[in-house]
KETOR-490124 format. One line per 3 residues: number of its first residue (from 1); for each residue x, y, z of C-alpha. Coordinates in nm, 4 decimals. Layout:
// KETOR-490124
NUM> X Y Z  ...
This chain:
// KETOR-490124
1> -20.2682 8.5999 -0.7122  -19.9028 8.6394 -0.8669  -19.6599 8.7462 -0.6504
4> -19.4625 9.1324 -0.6922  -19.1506 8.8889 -0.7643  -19.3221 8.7051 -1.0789
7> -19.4534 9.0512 -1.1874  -19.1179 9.2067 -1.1681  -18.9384 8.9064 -1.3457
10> -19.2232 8.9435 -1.6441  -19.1082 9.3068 -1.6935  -18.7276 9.2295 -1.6544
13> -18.7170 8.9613 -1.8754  -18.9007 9.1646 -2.1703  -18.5960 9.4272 -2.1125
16> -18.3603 9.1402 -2.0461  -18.4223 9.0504 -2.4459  -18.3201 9.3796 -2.5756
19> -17.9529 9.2901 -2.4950  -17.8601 9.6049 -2.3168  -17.4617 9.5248 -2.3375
22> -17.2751 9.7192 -2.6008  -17.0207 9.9968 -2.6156  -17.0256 10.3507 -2.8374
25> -17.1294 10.6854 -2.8194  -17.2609 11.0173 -3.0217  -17.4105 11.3319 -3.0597
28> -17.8003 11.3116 -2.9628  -17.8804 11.4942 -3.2964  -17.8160 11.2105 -3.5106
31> -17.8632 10.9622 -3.1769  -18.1179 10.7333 -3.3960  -17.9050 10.7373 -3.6966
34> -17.6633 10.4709 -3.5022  -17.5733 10.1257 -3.4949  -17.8293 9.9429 -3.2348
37> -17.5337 9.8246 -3.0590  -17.4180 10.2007 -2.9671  -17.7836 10.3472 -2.9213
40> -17.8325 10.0508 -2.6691  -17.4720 10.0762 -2.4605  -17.6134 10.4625 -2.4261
43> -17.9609 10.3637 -2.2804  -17.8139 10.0976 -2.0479  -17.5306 10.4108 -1.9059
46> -17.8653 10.6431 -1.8961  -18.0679 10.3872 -1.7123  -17.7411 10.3194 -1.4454
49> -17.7698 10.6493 -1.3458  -18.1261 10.6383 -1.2610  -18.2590 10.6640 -0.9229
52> -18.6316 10.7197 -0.9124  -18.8878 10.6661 -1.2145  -19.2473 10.6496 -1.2676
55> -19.3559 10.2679 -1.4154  -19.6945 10.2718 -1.5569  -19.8883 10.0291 -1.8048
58> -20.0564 9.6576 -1.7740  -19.8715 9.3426 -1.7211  -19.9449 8.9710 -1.7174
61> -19.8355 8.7505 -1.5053  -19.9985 8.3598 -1.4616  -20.2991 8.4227 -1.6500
64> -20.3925 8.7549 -1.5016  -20.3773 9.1222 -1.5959  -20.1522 9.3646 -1.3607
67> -20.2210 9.7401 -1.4245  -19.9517 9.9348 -1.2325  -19.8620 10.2839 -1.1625
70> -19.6002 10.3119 -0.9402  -19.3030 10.5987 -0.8699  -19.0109 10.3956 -0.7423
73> -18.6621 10.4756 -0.5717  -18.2845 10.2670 -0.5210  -18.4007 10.3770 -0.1631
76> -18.6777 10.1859 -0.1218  -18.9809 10.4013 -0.1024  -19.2698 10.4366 -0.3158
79> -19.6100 10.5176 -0.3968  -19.8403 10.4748 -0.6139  -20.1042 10.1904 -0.6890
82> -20.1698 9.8229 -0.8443  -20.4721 9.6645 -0.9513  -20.5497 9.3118 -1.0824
85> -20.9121 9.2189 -1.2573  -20.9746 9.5842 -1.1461  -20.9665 9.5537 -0.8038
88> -20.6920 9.8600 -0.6757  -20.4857 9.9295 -0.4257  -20.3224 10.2001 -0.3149
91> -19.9362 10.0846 -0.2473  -19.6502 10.3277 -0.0101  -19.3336 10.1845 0.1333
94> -19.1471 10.4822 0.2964  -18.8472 10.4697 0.5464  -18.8393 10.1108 0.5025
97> -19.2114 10.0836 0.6353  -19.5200 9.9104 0.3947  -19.8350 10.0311 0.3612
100> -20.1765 9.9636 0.1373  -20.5246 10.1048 0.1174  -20.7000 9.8195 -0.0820
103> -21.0198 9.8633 -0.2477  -21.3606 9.6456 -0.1143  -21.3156 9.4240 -0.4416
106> -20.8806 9.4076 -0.3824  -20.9867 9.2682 -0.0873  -21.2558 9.0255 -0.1885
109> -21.0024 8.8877 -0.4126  -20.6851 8.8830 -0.2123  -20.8917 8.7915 0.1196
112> -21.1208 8.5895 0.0347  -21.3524 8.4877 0.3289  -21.1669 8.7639 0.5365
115> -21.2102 8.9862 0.3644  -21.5523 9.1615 0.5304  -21.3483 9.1265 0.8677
118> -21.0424 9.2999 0.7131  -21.2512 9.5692 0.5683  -21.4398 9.5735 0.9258
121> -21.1336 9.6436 1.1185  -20.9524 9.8844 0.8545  -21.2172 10.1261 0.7779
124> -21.0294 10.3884 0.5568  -20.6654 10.3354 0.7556  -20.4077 10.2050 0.5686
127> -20.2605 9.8597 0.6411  -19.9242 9.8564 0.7557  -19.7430 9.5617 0.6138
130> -19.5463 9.3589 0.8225  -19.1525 9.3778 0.7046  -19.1354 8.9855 0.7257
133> -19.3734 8.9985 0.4095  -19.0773 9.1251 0.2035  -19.2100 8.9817 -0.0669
136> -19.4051 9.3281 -0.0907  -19.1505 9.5599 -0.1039  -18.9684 9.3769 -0.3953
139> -19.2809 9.6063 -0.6348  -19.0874 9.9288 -0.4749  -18.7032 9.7872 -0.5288
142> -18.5730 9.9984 -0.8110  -18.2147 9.8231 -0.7798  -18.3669 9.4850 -0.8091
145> -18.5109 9.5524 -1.1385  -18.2450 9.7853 -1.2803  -18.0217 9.4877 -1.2227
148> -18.2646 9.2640 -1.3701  -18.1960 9.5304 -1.6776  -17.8044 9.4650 -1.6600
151> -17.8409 9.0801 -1.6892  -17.7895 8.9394 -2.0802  -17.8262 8.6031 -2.1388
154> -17.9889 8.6258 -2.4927  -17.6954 8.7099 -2.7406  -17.9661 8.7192 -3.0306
157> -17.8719 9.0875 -3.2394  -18.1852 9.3457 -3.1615  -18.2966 9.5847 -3.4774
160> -18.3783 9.9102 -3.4802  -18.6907 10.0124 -3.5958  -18.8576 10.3658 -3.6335
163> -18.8552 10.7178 -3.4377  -19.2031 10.7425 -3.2445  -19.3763 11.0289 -3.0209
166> -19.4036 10.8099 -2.6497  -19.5962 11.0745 -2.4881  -19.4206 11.3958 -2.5603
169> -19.0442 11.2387 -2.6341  -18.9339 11.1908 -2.8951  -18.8164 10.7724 -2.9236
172> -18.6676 10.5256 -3.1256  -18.7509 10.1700 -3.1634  -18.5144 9.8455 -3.0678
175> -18.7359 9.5516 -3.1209  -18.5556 9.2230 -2.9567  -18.6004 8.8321 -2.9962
178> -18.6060 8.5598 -2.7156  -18.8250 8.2663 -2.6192  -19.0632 8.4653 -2.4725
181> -19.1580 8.6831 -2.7579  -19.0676 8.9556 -2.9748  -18.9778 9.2975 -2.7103
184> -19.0150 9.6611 -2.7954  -18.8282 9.9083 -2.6139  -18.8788 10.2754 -2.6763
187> -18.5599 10.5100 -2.6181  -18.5559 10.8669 -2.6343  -18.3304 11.0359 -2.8645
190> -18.2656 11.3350 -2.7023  -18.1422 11.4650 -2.3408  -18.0619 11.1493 -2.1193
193> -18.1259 10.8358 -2.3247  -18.3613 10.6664 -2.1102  -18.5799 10.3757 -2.2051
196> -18.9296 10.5233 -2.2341  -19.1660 10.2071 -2.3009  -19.1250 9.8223 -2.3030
199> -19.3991 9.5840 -2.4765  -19.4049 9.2472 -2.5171  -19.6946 9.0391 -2.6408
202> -19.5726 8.7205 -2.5194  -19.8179 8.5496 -2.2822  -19.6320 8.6303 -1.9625
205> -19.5883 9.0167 -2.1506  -19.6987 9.3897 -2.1477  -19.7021 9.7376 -2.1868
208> -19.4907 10.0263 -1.9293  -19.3925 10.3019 -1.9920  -19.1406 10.4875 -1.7737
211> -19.1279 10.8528 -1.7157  -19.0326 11.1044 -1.3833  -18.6753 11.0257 -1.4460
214> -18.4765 11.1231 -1.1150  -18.8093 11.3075 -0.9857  -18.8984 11.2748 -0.6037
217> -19.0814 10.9884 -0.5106  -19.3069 11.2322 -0.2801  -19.3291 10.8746 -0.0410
220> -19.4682 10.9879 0.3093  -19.5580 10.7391 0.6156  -19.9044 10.8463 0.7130
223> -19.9950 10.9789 1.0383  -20.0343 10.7221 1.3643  -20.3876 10.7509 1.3573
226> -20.4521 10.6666 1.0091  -20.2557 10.3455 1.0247  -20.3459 10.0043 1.1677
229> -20.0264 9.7277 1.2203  -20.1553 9.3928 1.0747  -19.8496 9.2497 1.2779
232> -20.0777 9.3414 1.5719  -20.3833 9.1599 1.5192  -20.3820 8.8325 1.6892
């Protein structure tokens, strides 16, 4: 199973290609009439500013297919869920504390022979991560992976391709070279000039689209009673 930190460094390193690291600025009415250079030093400001987002879409990482929907915070918390082969589960991290609700078949495939015993002992509680297992938060670290974002070490020129509808905004195109494949970023044209949607079709590549810009992550810990501490079972 690939690890949130190989999953995260497949969707940096698609963004990592659009080199992010230009100067400029304009008017948003004529925002995709600009050089790719200025359109580009305005997502990466918009983007610097963010604190929460939405991430939604399918990545792969070592051979397998990651579908995630997760809102995400520079605090820490989130919620939402991941699946892999189809097999979900239901992801939280709020106040610094882990959760997940897996599905029978997440477990089966993360568990292996446990998994009827984890299922047993779980019913419908959620499983409260232990925090030595950081390796689960890192899906939920918005920093990390804004960061990831900042970082340019392909100096290959991006082009600018056309204005697209990504959902109901309004977008245009910067399409980006590296080693791993050719990346498409989506950014919208008007308002804040966020990036909307990455793709990559690289093997280790994509689709996610970002939305809830700044939105409340809406991360709760559940009640006592519907929670059982897996750093508690001998």
């Amino acid at each position: 199973m690939p690890t949130p930190t190989q999953i995260g460094a497949s969707l940096a390193g698609a963004l990592v290609a659009l080199s992010l690291s230009a100067c400029g600025s304009s008017e948003s009415d004529d925002f995709a009439d600009q050089s790719v250079d200025k359109i580009t030093s305005q997502a990466e400001a918009a983007m610097k500013n963010v604190k929460s987002l939405r991430l939604a879409g399918t990545v792969t990482s070592d051979e397998e297919k990651i579908d995630l929907d997760l809102a995400i915070s520079t605090s820490g918390d989130c919620a939402g869920s991941v699946g892999i082969s189809g097999a979900k589960a239901e992801v939280l991290v709020a106040g610094g504390e882990q959760y997940m609700k897996g599905s029978k078949e997440f477990w089966k495939l993360t568990a292996g022979a446990q998994a009827d015993q984890i299922m047993a002992v779980l019913g419908d509680k959620w499983a409260k991560i232990p925090s030595t297992q950081t390796e689960f938060s890192e899906f939920c670290d918005l920093d990390a992976f804004l960061d990831e974002m900042k970082k340019d070490d392909d100096k290959d020129k991006a082009k600018k391709g056309k204005v697209a509808k990504v959902g109901s905004t309004e977008a245009v195109e910067i399409v980006g070279k590296d080693e791993d494949g050719v990346t498409h970023a989506w950014v919208a044209t008007e308002g804040k000039h966020y990036i909307v949607k990455i793709s990559n079709a690289g093997k280790e590549g994509g689709e996610i689209a970002f939305s809830d810009f700044n939105e409340p992550v809406g991360a709760k810990k559940p009640a006592a009673g519907e929670v059982l501490d897996f750093s508690k079972l001998g």
